[in-house]
N, C-alpha and C positions, 0 to 999 in steps of 0.2 A: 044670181049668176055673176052679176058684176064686183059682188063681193069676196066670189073664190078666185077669180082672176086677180084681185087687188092681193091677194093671200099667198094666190102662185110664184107672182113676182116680188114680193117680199124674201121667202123662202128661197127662190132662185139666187136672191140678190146677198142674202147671208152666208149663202153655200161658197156663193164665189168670192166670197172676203175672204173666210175661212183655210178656203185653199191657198189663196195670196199668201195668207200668213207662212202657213205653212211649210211652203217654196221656200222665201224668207229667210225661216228659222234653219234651213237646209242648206241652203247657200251658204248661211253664215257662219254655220256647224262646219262645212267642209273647206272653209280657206284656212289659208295656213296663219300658225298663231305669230303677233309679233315679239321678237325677240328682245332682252332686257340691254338697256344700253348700259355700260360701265364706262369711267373715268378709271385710267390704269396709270402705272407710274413703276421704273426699272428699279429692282435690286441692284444696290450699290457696294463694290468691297472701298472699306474704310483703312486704316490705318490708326490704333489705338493704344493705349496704355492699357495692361494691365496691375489691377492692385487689389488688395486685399485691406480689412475693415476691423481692425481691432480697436478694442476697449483698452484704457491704461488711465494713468493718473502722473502727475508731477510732483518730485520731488526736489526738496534742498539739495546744493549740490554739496556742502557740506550741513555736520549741524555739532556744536559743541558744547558741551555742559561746563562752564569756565569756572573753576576752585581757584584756594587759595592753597601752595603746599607748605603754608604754616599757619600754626595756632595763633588767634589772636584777636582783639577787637577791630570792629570796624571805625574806624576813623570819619571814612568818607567812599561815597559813592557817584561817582561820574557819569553811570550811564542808566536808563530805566528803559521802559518795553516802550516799544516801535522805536527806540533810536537809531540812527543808524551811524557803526562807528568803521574805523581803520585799524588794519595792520598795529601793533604798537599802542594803540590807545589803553590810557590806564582807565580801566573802568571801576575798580573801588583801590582803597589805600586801607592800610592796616597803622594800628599804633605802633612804632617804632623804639619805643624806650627801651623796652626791656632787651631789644635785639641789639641798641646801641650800646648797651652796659657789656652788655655777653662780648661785644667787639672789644670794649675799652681793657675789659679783664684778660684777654687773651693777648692782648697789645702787650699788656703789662707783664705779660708770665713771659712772651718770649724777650722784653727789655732786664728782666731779671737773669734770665739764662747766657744771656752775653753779657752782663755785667762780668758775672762769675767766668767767663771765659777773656776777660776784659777789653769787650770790642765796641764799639759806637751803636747803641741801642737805635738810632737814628740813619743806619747804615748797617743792615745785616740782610743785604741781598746776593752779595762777595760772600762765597765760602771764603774764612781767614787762612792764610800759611801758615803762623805762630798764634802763641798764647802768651802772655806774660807766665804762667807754671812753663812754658815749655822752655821761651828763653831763660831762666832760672835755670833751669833743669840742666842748660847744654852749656851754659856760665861754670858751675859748678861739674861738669864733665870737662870741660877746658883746662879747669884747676886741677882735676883729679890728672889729666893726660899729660900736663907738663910737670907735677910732680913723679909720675910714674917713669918718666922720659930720662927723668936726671937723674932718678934711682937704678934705673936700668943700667945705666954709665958705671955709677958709684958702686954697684954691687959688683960688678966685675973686677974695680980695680980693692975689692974688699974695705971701701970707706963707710957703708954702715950694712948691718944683717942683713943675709939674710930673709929672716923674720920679717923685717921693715918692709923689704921688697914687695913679699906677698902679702903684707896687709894694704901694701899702695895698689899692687894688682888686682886683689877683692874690690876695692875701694874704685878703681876706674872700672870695672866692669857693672860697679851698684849703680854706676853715675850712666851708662848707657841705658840700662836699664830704665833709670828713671826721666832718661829722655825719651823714649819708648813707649812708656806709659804716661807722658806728659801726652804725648800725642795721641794715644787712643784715647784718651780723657776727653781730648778738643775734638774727635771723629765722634766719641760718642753725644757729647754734648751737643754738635753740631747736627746729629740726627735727630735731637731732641728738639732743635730749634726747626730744623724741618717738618715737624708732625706738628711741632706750634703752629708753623705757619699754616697748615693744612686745614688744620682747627679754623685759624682766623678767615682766611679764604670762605671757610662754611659758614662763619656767621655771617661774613657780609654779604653773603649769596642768600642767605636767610632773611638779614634785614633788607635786601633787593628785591626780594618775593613777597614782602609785602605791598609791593605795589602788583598790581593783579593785573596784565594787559590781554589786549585783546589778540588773538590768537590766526586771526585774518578779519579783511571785511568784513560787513555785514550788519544784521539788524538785529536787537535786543529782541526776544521775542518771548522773554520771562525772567524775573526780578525775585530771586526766594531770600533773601536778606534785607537788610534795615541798616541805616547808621547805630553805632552804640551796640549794636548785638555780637557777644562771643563767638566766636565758633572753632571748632575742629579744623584741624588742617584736611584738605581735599573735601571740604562741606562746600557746594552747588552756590555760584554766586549769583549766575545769571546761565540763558541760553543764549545762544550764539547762533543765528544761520546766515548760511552764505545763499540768497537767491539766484545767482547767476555762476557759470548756467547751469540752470535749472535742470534737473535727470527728467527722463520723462523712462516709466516701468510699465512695463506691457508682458501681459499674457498671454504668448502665442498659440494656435491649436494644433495639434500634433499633423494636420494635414499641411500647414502651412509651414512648420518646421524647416523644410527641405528647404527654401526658397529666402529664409533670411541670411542676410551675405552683410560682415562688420564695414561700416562704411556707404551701405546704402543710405541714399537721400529720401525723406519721410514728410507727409505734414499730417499738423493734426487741428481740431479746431475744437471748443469745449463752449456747452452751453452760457457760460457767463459772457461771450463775448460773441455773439451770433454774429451771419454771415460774414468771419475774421477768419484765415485759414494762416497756421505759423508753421515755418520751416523745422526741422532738425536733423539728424543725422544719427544713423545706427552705428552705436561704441560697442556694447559690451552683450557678450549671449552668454547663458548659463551652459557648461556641457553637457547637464543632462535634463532630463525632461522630469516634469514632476509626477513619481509613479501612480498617485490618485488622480489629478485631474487632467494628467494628461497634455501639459500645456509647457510650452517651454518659455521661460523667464529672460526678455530679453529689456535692455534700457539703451535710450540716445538721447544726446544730448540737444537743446534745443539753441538755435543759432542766432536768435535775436531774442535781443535781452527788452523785453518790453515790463514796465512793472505793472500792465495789466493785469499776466500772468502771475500764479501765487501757488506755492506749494501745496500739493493739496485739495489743487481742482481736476476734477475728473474730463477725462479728454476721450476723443472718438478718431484713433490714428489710420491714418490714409497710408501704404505700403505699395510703394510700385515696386513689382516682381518682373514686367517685362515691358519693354516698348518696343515700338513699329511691328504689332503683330497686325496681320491681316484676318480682316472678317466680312462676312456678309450683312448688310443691314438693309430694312426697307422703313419708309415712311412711315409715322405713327399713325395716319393716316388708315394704313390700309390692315390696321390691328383690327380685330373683333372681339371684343372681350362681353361674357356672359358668362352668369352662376358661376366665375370663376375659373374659367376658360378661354386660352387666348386659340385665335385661328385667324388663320388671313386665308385668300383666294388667288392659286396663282393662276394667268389667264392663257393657255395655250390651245391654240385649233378651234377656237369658237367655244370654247369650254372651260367654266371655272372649276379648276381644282382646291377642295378644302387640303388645306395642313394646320393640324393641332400641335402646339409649341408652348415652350416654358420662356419667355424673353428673357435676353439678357442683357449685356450693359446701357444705360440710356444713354443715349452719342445726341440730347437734345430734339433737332426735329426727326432723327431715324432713331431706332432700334435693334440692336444686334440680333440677329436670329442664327440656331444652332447650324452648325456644319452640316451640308449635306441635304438641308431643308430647301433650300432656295440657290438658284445658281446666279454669278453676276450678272446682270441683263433682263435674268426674266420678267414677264409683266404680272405685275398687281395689280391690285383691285382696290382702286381707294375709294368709291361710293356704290351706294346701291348693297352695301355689308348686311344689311338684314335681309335685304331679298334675296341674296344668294345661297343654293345649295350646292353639296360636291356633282360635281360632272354634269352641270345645268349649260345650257346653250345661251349664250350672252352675245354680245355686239358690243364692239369697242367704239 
């Protein structure tokens, strides 16, 4: 008996736990859940540059292949690769003999042609008045004129023929004549001594050209000849570039076309010389677009001469197309990015809203978000980004 009673109260005593619990779990069930706190922070409008990211390369701003334009051995060479020479510098010398003989013989052909005209071989830069033939010529015209003068008289008063008359009168008009041709003699010879000269002129422009100079600034930057070796005239002596300033050639895309204007300000920066950003300035656009790829051909010039820079290194150009535009941006902060998905939460009436977004430009601690996504002012959601879903009841 005293066993079922020990038995009864046991069982009494687990029943009324039991319900305890139960109560409990009911009470617990029916209060209300608490809500998730977030850190928020306003959408900001910014003020920014826009620009665009093209690829290009640097170029020489000239480049020249420097000959010689005459035939001839090389004597001597003044400049080799990497030098860097001037304006005027003789960079090779040619043998001269044979150019000096060509001058002496030409010398001599037009000192023979004014002998024969009999003028000062030494002074034939004065076109002459006379000629010793022409003074001859007008001596014996003088003779012929005063005897034809006294014969004129004498024939009248019947002192000699006639006959006589007119052979004085033939006789003074052979003698104009041959002062006449005394004279075209001395025009023509004097044209002859003109095309001497012309001659001479050329050879010593000849023998001047073998000194080979340099054609502007700049730096050897290839040597295809030797001391002692022949060559052709216009045969490649050396290359010539001028580094500064430097072109800089870019391929723009047909979208961005519209938007290059000659004179805009650019910078570019090229792996050889990391975080270094250099100025330059948009010269020259091509007028048409290249009908394969599409791209318009545009070049500027670069505005500090650094000899960092080197023809021929690839560059990564920065193009502002517009400044002081406005946009919206929020805190990196309150980004969400998954499996390649950006979204933030914007926080209105106790409620986060998802918006899914492509970003765009980085402005550092914010991020540009598209038009129309976010309005100035609103609140974000900068923590608690994983617990969040669209239209979830939060607490700021």
């Amino acid at each position: 008996m005293k066993r079922l009673t020990v038995l009864a109260a046991t069982l009494l005593f687990l029943t009324s736990c039991s319900n305890e619990k139960k109560l409990a779990a009911e009470k617990k069930q029916s209060a209300p859940a608490e809500l998730l706190v977030v850190k928020t922070a306003a959408a900001e409008s910014k003020s920014v540059e826009r620009s665009i990211r093209i690829t290009g390369s640097l170029q020489p701003d000239e480049t020249a292949s420097v000959s010689s334009e005459v035939a001839g051995r090389i004597a001597k060479l003044n400049g080799d690769f990497g030098q860097a020479v001037h304006k005027g510098d003789v960079l090779a010398e040619l043998e001269t003999t044979e150019f000096q003989i060509d001058i002496e013989r030409k010398r001599a052909a037009i000192s023979q042609t004014l002998a024969r005209l009999g003028l000062d071989p030494n002074n034939f830069d004065k076109t002459p008045e006379s000629t010793p033939a022409i003074r001859q010529a007008i001596a014996q015209l003088e003779d012929s004129k005063s005897k034809y003068d006294s014969a004129a008289k004498l024939v009248q008063s019947g002192d000699i023929a006639r006959e006589r008359f007119t052979e004085l009168e033939k006789s003074l008009r052979a003698r104009e004549e041959s002062v006449a041709a005394a004279k075209d003699e001395m025009r023509t010879q004097w044209a002859s001594i003109a095309a001497l000269k012309a001659d001479l002129r050329s050879a010593e422009k000849h023998r001047s050209d073998t000194q080979v100079r340099a054609p502007f600034d700049g730096v050897i930057s290839a040597r295809m000849v030797s001391p002692g070796q022949y060559m052709k005239e216009n045969t490649p002596i050396v290359t010539l570039v001028k580094n500064y300033p430097l072109r800089l050639r870019m391929e723009a895309p047909e979208s961005a076309a519209a938007l290059l204007r000659v004179g805009t300000a650019l910078t570019f920066t090229t792996d050889a010389i990391p975080d270094e950003t250099f100025p330059a300035v948009l010269r020259e656009l091509n007028p048409t677009l290249d009908p394969k790829s599409r791209t318009l051909t545009a070049e500027a010039r670069a505005t500090k001469n650094d000899p960092r820079l080197r023809p021929g290194m690839f560059v990564q150009v920065k193009l502002t197309t517009a400044s002081g535009s406005k946009i919206i941006a929020v805190p990196k902060q309150a980004i969400y990015s998954v499996a390649g998905l950006n979204k933030l939460f914007v926080i209105a009436n106790g409620r986060a809203y998802e918006k899914k977004f492509i970003p765009g430009q980085d402005l550092g601690s914010f991020i540009e978000i598209p038009d129309g996504l976010v309005n100035e002012g609103d609140r974000v959601a900068v923590s608690q980004l994983n617990m969040l879903t669209d239209k979830m009841q939060v607490r700021q």
